[in-house]
N, CA and C of each residue as an Amber inpcrd file, in Angstrom:
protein
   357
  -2.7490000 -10.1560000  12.5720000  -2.0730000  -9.9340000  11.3160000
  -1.6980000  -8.4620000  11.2180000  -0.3500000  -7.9500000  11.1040000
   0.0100000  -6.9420000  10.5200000  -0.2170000  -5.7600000   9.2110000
   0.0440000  -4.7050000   9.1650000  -0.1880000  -4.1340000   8.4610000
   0.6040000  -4.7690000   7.0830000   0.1280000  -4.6980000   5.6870000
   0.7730000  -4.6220000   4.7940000   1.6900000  -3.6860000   4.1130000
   2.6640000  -3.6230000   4.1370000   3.4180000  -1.9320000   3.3990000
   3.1990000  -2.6000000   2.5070000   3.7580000  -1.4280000   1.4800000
   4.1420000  -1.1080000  -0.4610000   5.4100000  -2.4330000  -0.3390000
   6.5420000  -1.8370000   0.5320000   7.5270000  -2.2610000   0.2740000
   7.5100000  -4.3160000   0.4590000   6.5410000  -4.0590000   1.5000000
   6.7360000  -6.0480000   1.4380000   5.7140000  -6.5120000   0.8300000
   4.5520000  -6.2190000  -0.0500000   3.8460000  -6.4220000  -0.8050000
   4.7870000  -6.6750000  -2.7200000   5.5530000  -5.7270000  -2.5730000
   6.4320000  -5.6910000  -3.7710000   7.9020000  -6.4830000  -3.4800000
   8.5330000  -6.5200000  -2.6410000   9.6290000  -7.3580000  -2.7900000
  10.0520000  -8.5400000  -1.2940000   8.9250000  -8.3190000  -0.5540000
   9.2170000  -9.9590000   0.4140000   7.8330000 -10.5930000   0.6860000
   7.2810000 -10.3710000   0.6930000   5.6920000 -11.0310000   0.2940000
   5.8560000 -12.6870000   0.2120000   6.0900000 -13.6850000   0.4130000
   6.2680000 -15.1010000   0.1490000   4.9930000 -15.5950000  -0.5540000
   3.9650000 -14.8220000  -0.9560000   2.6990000 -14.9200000  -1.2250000
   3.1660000 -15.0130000  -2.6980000   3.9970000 -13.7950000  -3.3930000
   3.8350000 -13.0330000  -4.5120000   5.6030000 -13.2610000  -5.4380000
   5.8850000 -14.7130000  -4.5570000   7.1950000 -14.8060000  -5.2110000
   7.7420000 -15.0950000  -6.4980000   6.6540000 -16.1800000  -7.1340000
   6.3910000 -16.6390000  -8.5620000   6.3980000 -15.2660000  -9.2190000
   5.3360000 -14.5530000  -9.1890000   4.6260000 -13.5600000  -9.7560000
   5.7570000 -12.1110000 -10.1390000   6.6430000 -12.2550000  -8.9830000
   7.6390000 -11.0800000  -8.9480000   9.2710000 -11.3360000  -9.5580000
   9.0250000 -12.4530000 -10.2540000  10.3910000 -13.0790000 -10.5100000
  11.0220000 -12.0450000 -11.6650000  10.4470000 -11.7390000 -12.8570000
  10.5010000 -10.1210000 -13.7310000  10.8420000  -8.9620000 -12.9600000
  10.4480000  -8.8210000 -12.0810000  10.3220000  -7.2160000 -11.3680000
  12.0930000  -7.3570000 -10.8090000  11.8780000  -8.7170000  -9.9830000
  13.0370000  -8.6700000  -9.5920000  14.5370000  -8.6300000 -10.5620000
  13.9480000  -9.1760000 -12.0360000  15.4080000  -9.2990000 -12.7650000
  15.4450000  -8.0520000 -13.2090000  14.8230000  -7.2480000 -13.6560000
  14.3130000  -6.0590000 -13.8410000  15.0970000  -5.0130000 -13.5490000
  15.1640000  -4.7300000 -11.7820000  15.1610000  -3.9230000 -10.5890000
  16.8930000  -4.7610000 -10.7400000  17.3500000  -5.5550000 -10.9260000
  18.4730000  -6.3040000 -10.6040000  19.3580000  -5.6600000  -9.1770000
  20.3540000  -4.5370000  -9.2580000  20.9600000  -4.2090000  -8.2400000
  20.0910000  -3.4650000  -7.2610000  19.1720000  -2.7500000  -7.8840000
  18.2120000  -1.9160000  -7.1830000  17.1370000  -2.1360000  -6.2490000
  17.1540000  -3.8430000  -6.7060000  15.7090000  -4.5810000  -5.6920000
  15.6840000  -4.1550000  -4.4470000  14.5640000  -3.5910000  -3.5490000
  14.2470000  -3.4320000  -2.6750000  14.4880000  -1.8530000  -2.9750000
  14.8080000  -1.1290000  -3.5020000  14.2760000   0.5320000  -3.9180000
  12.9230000   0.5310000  -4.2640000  11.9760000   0.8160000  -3.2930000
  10.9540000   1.5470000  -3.4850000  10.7360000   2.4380000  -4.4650000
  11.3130000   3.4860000  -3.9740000  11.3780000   4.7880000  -4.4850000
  11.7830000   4.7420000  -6.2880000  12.2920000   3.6350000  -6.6620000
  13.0270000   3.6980000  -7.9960000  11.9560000   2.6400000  -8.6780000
  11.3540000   1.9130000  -8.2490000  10.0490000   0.8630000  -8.8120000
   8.9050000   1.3240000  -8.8590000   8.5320000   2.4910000  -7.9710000
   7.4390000   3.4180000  -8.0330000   7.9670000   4.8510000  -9.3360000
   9.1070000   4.7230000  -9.7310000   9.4930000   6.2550000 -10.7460000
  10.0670000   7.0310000  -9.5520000   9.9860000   7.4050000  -8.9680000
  10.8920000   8.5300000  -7.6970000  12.0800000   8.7900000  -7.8350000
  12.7940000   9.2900000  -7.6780000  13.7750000   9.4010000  -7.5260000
  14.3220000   9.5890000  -5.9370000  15.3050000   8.6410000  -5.8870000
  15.7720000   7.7580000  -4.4930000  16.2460000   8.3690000  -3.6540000
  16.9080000   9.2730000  -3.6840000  18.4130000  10.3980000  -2.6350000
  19.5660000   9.0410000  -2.4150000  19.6330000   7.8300000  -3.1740000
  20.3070000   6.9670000  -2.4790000  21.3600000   7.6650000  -3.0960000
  22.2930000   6.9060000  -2.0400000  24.1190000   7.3030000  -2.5020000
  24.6710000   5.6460000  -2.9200000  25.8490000   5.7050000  -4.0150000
  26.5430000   4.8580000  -4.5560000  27.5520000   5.1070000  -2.7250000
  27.9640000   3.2590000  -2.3260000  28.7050000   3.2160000  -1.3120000
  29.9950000   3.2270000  -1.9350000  30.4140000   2.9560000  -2.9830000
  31.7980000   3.2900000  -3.5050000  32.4820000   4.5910000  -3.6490000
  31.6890000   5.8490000  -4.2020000  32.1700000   6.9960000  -4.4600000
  30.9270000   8.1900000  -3.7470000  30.1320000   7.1900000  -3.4300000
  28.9870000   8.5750000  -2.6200000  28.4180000   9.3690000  -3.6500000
  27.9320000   9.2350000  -4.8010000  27.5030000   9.5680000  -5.4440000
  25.9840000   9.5620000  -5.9890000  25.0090000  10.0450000  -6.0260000
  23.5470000   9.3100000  -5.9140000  23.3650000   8.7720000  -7.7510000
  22.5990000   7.4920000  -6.7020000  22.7990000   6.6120000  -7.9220000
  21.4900000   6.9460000  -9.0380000  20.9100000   7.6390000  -8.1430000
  19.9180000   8.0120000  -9.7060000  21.1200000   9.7030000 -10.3080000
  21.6830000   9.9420000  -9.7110000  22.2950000  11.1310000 -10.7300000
  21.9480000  12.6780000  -9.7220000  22.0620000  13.6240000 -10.3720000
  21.4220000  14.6620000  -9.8310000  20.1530000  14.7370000 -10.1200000
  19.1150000  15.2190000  -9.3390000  17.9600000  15.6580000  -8.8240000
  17.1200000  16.3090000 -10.0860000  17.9720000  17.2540000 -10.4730000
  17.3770000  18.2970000 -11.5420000  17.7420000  17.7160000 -12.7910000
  18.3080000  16.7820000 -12.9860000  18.5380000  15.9210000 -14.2170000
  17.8620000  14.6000000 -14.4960000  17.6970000  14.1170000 -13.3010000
  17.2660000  12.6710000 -13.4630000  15.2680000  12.7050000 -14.1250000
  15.3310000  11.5070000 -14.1360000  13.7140000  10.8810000 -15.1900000
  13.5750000   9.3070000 -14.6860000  12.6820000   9.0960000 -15.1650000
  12.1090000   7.5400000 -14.4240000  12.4520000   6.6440000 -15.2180000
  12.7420000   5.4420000 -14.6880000  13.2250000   4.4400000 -15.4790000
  11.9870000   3.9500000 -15.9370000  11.2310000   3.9070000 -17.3260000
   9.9900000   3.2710000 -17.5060000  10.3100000   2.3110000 -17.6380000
  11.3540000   1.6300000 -17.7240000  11.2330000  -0.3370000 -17.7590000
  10.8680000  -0.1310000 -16.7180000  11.4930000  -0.2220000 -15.4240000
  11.1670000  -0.3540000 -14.1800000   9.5220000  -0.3630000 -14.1220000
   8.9730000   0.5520000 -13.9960000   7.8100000   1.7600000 -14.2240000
   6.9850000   0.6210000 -14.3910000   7.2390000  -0.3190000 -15.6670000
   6.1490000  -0.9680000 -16.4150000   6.6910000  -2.7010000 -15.7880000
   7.2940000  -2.9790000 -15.4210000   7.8410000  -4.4750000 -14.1810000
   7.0890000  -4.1220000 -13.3570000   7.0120000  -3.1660000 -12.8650000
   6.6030000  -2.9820000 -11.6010000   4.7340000  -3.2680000 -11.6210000
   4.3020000  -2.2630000 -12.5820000   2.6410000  -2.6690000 -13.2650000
   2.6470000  -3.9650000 -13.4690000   3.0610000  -4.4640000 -14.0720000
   3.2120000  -5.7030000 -15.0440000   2.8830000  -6.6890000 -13.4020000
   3.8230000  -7.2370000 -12.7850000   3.5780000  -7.6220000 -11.0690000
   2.3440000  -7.2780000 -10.4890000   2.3230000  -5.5870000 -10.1580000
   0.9450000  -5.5920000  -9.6410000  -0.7400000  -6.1470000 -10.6250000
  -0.4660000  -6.4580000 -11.5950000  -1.6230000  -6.8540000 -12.1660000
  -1.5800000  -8.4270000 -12.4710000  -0.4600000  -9.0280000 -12.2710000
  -0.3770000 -10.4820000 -12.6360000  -0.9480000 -10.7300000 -10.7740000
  -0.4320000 -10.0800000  -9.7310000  -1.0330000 -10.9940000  -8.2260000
  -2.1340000 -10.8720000  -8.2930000  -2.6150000  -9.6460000  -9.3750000
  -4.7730000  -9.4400000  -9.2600000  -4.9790000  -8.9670000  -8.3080000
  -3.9240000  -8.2640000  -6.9670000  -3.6960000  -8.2510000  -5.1230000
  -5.0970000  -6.8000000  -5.6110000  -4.7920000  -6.0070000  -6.5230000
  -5.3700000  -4.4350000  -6.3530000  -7.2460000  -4.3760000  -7.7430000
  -7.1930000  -5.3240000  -7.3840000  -8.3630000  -5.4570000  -8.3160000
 -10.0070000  -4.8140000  -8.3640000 -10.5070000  -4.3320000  -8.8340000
 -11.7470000  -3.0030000  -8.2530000 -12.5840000  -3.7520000  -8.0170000
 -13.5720000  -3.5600000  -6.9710000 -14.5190000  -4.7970000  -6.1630000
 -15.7360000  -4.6440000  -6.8190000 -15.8060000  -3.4980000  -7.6220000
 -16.9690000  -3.5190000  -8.3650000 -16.5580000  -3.4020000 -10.4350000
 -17.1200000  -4.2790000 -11.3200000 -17.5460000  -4.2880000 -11.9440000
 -17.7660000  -2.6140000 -12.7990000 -17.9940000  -2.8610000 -13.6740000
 -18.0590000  -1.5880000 -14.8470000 -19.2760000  -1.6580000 -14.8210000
 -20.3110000  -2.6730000 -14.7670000 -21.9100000  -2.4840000 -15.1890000
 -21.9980000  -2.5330000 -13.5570000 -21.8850000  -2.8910000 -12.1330000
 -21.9480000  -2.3110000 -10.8930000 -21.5460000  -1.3370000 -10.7630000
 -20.7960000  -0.3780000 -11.5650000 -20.3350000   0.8850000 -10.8220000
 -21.2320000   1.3080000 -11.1720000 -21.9560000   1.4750000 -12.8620000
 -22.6950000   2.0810000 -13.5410000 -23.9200000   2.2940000 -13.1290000
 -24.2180000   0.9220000 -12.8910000 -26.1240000   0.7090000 -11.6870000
 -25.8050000   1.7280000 -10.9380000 -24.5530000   1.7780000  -9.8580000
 -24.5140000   2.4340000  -8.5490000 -24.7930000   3.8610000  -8.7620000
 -23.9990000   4.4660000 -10.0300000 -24.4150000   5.9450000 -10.8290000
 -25.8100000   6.3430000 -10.4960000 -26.8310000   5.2000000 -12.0090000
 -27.9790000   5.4450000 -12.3540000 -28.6510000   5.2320000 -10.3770000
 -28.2800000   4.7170000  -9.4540000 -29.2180000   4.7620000  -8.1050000
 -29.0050000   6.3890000  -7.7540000 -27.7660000   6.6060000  -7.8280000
 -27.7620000   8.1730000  -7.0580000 -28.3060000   9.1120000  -7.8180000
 -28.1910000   8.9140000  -9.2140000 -28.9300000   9.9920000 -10.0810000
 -30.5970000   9.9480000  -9.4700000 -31.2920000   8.7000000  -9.2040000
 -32.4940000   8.9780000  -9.0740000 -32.9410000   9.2630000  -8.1040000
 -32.0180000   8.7680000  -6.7890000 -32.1200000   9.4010000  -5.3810000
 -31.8420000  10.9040000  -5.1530000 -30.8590000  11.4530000  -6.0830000
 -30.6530000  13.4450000  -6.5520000 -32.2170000  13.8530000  -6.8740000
 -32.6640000  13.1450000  -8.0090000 -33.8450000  13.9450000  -8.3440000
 -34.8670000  13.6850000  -7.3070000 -34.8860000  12.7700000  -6.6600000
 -36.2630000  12.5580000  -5.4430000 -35.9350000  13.3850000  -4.4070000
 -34.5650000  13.8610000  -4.0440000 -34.4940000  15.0210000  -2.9260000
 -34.5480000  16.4250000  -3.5720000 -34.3620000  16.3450000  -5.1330000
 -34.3900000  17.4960000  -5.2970000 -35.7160000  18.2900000  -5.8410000
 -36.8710000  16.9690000  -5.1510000 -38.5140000  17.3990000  -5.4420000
 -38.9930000  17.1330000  -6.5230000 -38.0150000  16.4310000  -7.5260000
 -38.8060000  16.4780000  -8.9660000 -39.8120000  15.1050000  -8.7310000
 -40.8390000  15.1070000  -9.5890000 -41.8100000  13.8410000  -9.9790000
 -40.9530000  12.6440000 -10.1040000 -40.9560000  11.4800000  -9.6230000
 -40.0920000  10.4070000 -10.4290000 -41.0650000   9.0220000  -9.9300000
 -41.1000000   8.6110000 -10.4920000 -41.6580000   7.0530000 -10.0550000
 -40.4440000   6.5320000  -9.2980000 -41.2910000   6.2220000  -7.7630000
 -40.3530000   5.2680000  -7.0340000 -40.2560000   3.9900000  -7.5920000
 -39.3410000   3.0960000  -6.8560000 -39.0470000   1.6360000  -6.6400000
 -40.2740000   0.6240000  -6.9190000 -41.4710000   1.4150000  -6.0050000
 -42.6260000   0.0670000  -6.0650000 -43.6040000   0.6840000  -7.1050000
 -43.0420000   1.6060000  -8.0610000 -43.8980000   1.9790000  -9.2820000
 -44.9530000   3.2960000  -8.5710000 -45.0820000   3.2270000  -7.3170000
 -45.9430000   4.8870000  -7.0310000 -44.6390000   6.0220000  -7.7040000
 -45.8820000   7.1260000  -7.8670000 -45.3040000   8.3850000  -7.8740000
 -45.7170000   9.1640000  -7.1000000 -44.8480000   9.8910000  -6.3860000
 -44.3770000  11.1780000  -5.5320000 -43.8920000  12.0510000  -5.9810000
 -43.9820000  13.1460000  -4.5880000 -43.2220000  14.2390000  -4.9150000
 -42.9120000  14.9000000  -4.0060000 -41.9090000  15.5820000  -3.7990000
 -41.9290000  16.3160000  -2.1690000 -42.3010000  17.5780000  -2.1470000
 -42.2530000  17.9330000  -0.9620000 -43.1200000  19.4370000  -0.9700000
 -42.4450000  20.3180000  -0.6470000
């Protein structure tokens, strides 16, 4: 199996076609601009007059419809979802806080209820 890009995760994915049907009406002429579904600004040129189609450089701003199609997609596939939990991240905190203070010599009651201390 191949690598996944941005770009076929967001507009050829056969996985994510239901899910992207907004993004795509959205994006309408623009579908398959990366650069313009992420906020960027593109360097593309208009093929009619050669003109870049986001505008000049020092003028242009992000399309937040786009901006928010584009969110809107990545959170309906669930594809980027955090593997841990808000009360697992939190445990994971309170473990390193108590593993800091046991290297850093203080008194603490271990795991099996002894107390130590290092020297």
């Amino acid at each position: 199996m191949g690598v996944e890009s941005v770009q076929h995760f967001l507009f050829y994915c056969p996985k994510w076609r239901n899910e992207r049907t907004k993004l795509r009406e959205a994006m309408a002429d623009r579908w398959g601009d990366l650069a313009y579904a992420l906020g960027g600004w593109s360097g593309r040129r208009d093929r009619r007059n050669s003109r870049f189609v986001d505008g000049p450089r020092e003028k242009w701003k992000p399309n937040l419809k786009i901006i928010k199609a584009t969110i809107q997609f990545v959170i309906k596939t669930k594809r980027f979802q955090p593997k841990a939990t808000i009360a697992e991240y939190t445990e994971g905190i309170e473990a390193r806080a108590i593993e800091d203070t046991r290297v850093s010599g203080e008194m603490v009651v271990s795991d099996d209820e002894s107390v130590g201390s290092s020297l």
